[in-house]
C-alpha positions in Angstrom: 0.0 0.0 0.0 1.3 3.6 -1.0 2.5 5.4 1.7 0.4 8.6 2.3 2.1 12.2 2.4 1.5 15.2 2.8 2.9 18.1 0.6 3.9 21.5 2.9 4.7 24.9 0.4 5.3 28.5 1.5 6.8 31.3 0.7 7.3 34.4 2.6 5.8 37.4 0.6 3.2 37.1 -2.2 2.7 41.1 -3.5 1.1 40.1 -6.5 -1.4 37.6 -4.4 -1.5 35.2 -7.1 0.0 32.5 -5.2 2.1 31.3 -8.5 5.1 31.1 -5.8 3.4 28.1 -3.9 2.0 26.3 -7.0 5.4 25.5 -8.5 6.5 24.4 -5.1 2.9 22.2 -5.2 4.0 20.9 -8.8 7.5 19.4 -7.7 7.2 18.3 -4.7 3.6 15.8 -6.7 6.5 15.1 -8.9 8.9 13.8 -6.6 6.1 12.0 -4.5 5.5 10.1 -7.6 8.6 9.0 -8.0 8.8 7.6 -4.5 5.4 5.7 -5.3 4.2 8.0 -2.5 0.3 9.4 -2.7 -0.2 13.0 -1.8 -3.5 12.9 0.0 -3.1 16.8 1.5 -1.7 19.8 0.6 -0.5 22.2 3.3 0.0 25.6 2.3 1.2 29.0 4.2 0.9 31.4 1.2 2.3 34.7 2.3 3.6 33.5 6.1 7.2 34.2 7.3 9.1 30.8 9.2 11.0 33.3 10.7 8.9 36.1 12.6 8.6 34.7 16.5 5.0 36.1 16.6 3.9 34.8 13.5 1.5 30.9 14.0 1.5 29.4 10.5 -1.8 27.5 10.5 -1.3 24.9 8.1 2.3 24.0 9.5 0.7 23.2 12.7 -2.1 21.5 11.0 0.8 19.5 9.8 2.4 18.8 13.1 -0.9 17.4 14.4 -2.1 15.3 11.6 1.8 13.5 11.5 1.5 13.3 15.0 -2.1 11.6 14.9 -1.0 9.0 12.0 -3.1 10.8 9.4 -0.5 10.8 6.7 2.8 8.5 6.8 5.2 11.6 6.1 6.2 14.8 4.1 7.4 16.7 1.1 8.9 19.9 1.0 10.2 22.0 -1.5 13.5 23.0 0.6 14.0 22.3 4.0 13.9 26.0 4.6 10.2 26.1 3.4 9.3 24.2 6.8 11.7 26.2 9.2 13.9 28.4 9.6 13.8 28.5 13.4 15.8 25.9 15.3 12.5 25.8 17.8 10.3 24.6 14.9 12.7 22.1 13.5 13.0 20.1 16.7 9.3 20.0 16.7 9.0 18.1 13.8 12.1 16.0 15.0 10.2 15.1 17.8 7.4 13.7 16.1 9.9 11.6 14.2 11.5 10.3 17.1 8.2 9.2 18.1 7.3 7.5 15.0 10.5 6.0 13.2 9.2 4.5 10.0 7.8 8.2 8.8 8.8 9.6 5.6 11.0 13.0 4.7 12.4 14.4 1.0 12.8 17.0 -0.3 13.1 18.7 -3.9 16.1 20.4 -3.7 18.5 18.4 -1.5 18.9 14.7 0.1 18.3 15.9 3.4 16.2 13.0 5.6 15.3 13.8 9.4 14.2 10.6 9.8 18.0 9.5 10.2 20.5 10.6 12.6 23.0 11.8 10.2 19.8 13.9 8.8 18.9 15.4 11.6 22.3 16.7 12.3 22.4 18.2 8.9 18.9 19.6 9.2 19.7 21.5 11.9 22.7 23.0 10.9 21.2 23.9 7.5 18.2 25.5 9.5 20.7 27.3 11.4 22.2 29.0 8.3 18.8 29.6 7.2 18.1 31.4 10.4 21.5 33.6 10.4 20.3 34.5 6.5 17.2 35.7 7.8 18.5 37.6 10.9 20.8 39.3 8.6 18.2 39.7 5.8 16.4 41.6 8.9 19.4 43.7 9.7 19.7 45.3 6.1 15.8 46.4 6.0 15.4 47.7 9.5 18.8 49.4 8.5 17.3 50.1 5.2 14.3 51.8 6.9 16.3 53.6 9.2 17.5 55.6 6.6 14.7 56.2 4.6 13.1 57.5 8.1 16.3 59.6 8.8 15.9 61.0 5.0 12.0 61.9 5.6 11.0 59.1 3.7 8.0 57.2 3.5 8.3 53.5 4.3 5.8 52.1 1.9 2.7 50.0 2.5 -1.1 50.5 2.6 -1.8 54.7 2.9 -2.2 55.8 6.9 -6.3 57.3 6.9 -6.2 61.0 5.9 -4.0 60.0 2.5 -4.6 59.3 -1.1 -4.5 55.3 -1.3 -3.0 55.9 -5.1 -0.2 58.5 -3.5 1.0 58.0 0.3 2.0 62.2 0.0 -1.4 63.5 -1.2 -3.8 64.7 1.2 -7.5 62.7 0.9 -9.4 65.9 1.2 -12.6 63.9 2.2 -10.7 61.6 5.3 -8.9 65.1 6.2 -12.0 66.7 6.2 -13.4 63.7 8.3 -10.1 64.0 10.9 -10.3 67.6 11.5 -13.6 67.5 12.2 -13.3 65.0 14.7 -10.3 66.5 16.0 -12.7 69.5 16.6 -15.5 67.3 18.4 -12.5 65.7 21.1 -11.5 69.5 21.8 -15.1 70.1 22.6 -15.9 67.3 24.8 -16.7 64.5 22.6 -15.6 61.1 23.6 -13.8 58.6 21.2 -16.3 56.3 21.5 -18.9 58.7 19.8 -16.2 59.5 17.4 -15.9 55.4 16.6 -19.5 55.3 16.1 -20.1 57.9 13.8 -16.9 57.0 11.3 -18.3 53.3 12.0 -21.6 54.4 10.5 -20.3 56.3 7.5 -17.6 54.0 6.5 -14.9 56.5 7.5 -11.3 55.5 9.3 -10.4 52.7 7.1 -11.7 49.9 9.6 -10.2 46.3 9.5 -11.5 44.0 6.8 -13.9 41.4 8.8 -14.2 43.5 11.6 -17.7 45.0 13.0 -16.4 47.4 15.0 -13.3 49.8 14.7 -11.3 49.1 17.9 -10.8 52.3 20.3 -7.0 52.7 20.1 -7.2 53.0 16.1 -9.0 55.8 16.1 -6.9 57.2 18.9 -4.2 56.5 16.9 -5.0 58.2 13.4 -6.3 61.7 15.3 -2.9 62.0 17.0 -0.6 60.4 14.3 2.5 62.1 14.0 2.2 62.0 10.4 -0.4 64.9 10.6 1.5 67.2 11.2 4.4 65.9 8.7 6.5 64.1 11.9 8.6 61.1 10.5 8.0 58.1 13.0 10.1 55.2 13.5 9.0 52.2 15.3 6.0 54.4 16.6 8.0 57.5 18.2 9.0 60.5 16.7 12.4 60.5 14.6 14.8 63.3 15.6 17.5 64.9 13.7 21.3 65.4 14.3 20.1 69.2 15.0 17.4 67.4 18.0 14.6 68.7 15.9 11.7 66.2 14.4 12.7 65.0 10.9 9.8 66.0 8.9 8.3 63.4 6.1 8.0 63.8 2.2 4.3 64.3 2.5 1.2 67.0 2.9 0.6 67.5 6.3 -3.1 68.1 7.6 -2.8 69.4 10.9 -1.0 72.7 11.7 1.4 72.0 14.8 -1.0 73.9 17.5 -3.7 71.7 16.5 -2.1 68.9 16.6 -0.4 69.4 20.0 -4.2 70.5 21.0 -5.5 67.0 20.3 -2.7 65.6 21.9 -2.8 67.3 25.1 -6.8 67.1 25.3 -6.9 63.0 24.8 -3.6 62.7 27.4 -5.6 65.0 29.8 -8.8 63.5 30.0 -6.9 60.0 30.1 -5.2 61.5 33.8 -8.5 62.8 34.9 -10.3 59.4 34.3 -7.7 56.4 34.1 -9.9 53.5 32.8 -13.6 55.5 33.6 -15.6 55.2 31.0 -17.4 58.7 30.2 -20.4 57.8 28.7 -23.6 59.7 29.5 -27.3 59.1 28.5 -28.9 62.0 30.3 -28.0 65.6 30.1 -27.9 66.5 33.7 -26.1 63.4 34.9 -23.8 64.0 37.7 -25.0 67.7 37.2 -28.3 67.6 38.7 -29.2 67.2 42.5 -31.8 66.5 44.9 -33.7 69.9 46.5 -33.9 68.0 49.8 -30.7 65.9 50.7 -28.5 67.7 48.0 -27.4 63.8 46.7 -26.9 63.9 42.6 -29.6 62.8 40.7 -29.8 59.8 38.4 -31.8 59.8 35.0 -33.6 56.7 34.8 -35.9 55.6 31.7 -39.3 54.9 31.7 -39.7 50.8 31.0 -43.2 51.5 29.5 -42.2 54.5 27.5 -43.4 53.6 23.7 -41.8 55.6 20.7 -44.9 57.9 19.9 -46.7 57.7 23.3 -47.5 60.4 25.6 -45.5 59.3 28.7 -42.1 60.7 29.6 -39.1 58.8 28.2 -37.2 59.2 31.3 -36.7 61.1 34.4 -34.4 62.8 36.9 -34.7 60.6 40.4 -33.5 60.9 43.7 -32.5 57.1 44.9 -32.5 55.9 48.0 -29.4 53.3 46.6 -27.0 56.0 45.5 -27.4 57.6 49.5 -30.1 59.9 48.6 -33.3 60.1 50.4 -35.7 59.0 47.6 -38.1 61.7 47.7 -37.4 64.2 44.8 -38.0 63.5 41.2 -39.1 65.1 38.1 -40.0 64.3 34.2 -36.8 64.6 32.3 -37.1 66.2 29.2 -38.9 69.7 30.3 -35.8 69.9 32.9 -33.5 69.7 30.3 -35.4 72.0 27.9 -35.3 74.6 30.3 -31.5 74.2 31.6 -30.6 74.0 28.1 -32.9 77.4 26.8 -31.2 78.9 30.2 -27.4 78.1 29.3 -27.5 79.3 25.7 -28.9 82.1 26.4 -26.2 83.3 29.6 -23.5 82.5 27.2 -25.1 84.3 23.7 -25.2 87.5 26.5 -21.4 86.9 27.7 -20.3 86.4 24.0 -21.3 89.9 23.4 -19.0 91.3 26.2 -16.3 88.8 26.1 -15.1 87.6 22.7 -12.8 84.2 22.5 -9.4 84.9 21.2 -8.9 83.9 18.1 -5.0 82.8 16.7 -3.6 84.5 20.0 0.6 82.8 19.6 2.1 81.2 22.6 4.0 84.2 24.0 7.3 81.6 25.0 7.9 80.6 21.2 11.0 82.4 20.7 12.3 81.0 24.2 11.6 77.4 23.0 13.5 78.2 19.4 16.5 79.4 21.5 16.4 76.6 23.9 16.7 74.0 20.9 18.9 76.3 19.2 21.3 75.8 21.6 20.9 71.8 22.4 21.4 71.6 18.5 24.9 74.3 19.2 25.9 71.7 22.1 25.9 68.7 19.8 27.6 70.2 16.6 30.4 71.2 19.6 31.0 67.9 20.6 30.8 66.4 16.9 33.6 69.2 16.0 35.3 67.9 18.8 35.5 71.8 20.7 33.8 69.8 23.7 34.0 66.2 25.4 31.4 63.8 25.5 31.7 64.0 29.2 31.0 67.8 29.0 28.1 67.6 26.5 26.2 65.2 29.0 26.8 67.3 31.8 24.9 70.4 29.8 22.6 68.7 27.9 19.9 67.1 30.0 18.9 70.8 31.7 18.5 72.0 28.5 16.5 68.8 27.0 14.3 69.6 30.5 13.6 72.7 29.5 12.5 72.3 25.9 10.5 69.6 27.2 8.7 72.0 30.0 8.1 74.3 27.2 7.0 71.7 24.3 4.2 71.1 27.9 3.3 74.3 28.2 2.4 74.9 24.7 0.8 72.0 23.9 -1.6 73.3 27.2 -2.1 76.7 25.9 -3.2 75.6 22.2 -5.3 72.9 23.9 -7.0 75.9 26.0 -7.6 77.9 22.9 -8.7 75.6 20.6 -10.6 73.9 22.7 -12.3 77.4 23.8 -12.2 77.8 20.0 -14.5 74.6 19.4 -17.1 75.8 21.9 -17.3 79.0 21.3 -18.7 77.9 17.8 -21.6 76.9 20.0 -23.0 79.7 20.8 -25.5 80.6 18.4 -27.1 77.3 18.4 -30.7 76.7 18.8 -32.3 74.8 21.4 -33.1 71.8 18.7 -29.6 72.1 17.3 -28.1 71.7 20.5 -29.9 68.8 21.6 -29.0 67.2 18.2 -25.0 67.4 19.7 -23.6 64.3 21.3 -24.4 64.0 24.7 -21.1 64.7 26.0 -21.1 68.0 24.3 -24.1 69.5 25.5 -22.8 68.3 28.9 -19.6 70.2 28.7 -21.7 73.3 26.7 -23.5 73.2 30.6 -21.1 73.1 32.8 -19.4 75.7 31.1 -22.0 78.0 32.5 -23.6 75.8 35.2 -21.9 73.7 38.5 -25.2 72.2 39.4 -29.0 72.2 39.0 -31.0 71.9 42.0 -34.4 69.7 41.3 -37.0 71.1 44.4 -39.6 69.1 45.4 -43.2 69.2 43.3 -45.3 68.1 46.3 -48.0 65.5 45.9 -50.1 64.9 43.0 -49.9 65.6 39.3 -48.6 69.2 38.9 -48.0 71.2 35.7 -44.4 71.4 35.3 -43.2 74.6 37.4 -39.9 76.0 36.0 -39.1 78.1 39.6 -38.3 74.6 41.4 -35.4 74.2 39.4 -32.2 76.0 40.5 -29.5 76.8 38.2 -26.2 77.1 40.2 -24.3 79.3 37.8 -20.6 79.9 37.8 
């Protein structure tokens, strides 16, 4: 009876996605099965997979592994024994399984290499061992390779980063710019990634992963504070820096002037101090902002279970519960609160607009002191590289002057966040009361505690009552 094998092919990169690589692989090692008088009853293919990469599982190798080690097939054929490994870890695998079962098969297309034999073995592994000091070095030259092209402000290649043409990596896409800045604008106002997510989810924006439902959090994180916005070259995810210790910019449009992207920056690293791993979604308007009359506990919106799109009842209201520590005796219908908080706050800040304008391109007043500061850390280094001082002397200088671009790089970032931020709601303030309940909810929250601390909800008393705008207190700033 013909022994059954099983035919393994791979190659490491497949641009064109044809798979042409793996077929001819397929075709000789069928041809050298047959003349063995061996039947191929499986084909295992990794089209596209490196042997080398730690982090990379090749399916259909380990599909392999167990089907030799459960007696499904009676060996295998390779194209070259570099095609199954090129890590000592994964060779000894297979060795095992060999040890285990002494009559399997091994070839071969492209030498007489048979780890079924001890002399085999020992070759195997120290052919796998060149094949791993190839790769290593073949790993050296492009991480070198890519060094420089980041060093030169070059672009690295692959699929285009979201805000860029997919046909040219150095054009602007005006519509994914236009989506970026705008959401840019939404975090500076209050808006939380997660409502950022769902709206690019909706309209097919942010490139999301093929297969998946659901862009994940940090990817949007990622593309509203790339680097690359504001024409930063990165390298292995930090920013590159120059002989001169200034960021070495990239070959490409930028979309983001540098105050707007420090804004974003400092406004996501801020609220990520404030709340560490607090989730800031809100349903109701005045949660956390509203409080009981009586015991002065905040107030909790709570929905009504038997509210019915088109019915009558109230959708939801504000409650005083006895389970947060409150006394349980104060509540009211939500949505004429909110009307009325909401009509109140637009209306203060339409009157304080008129007195007190928001500044408007106002320049960090310390920008020449920052320029200086990095003029001389890039003086410090040319003097040590012209040899006019030590090593030893240029460490003892530099870090107070790398402190003190750093303070200042801080202090910027804070004062464009505080502008543009002030900036994004300001362009609130003509908004009509429909308008602004069509915001996101964490916007008209932030919109109200611009004006408002709290909103004290007074007893009604007994009995249905008309809604009675005097029982709620605005506590204004």
């Amino acid at each position: 009876m013909a022994r059954r094998v099983g035919i393994y092919t791979r190659i490491s990169r497949d641009d064109e996605g044809d798979a042409l690589g793996v077929a001819r692989q397929q075709q000789d090692c069928e041809r050298l099965a047959d003349l063995r008088s061996w039947q191929a009853v499986k084909i295992y293919e990794d089209n596209d997979v490196s042997a080398f990469m730690p982090n990379v599982v090749r399916e259909e190798f380990e599909l392999m592994l167990k089907d030799l080690r459960a007696g499904l097939i009676d060996g295998i054929v390779a194209y070259d024994l570099d095609r199954l490994a090129r890590q000592p870890r994964d060779l000894e695998r297979l060795i095992e399984i060999y040890d285990e079962r002494p009559r399997l098969e091994f070839a071969t297309v492209t030498n007489d290499v048979n780890i079924g034999t001890s002399d085999g073995r020992t070759m195997a592994r120290v052919m796998v061992a060149f094949a791993n000091k190839s790769s290593h070095d073949a790993s050296r030259r492009i991480k070198r390779k890519h060094l420089q092209l980041a060093q030169q402000g070059k672009d690295s290649g692959g699929p285009a980063p979201y805000g860029w043409r997919k046909d040219d990596r150095t054009k602007v896409d005006p519509q994914a710019a236009k989506a970026i800045r705008e959401a840019q604008r939404e975090i500076l106002a209050g808006v939380r990634i997660g409502t950022i997510r769902t709206w690019w989810q909706e309209q097919g924006l942010g490139n999301p992963r093929e297969g998946t439902k659901r862009m994940a959090h940090h990817h949007v994180e990622h593309i509203l504070t790339n680097p690359r916005l504001v024409g930063y070259r990165t390298y292995h995810g930090e920013i590159l820096h120059g002989d001169d210790g200034q960021p070495v910019m990239g070959e490409w449009e930028p979309i983001n002037t540098l105050e707007e992207w420090e804004a974003v920056c400092a406004a996501i690293a801020e609220r990520k101090q404030k709340h560490p791993g607090k989730s800031l979604a809100r349903k109701y308007l005045l949660s956390g902002i509203a409080r009981c009359g009586l015991c002065k506990t905040k107030i909790r919106g709570q929905i009504n279970q038997r509210w019915k799109p088109g019915s009558k009842a109230a959708r939801f209201s504000y409650q005083c519960s006895v389970v947060n520590g409150g006394c349980g005796k104060v509540g009211r219908t939500g949505e004429p609160v909110d009307r009325l908080i909401a009509q109140l706050v637009l209306e203060e800040q339409r009157a304080r607009a008129m007195v007190t304008g928001v500044p408007v391109d106002q320049r960090w007043p310390k920008e020449a002191e920052l320029e200086q500061v990095n003029a001389d850390i890039a003086q410090l280094i040319e003097a040590e590289r012209e040899k006019q001082i030590t090593v030893a002397t240029l460490l003892q200088l530099l870090p107070a002057k790398e402190r003190a671009r750093d303070e200042l790089k801080l202090e910027r970032a804070r004062f464009y966040k505080e502008q543009k931020q002030a900036e994004a709601k300001g362009e609130t303030v003509n908004l009509s009361l429909d308008e602004f309940f069509g915001l996101p909810i964490e916007r008209q929250q932030e919109i109200v505690l611009h004006s408002l601390s709290a909103v004290i909800i007074n007893p009604a008393g007994r009995g249905r009552r008309r809604f009675d705008p005097s029982l709620i207190e605005p506590v204004w700033r």
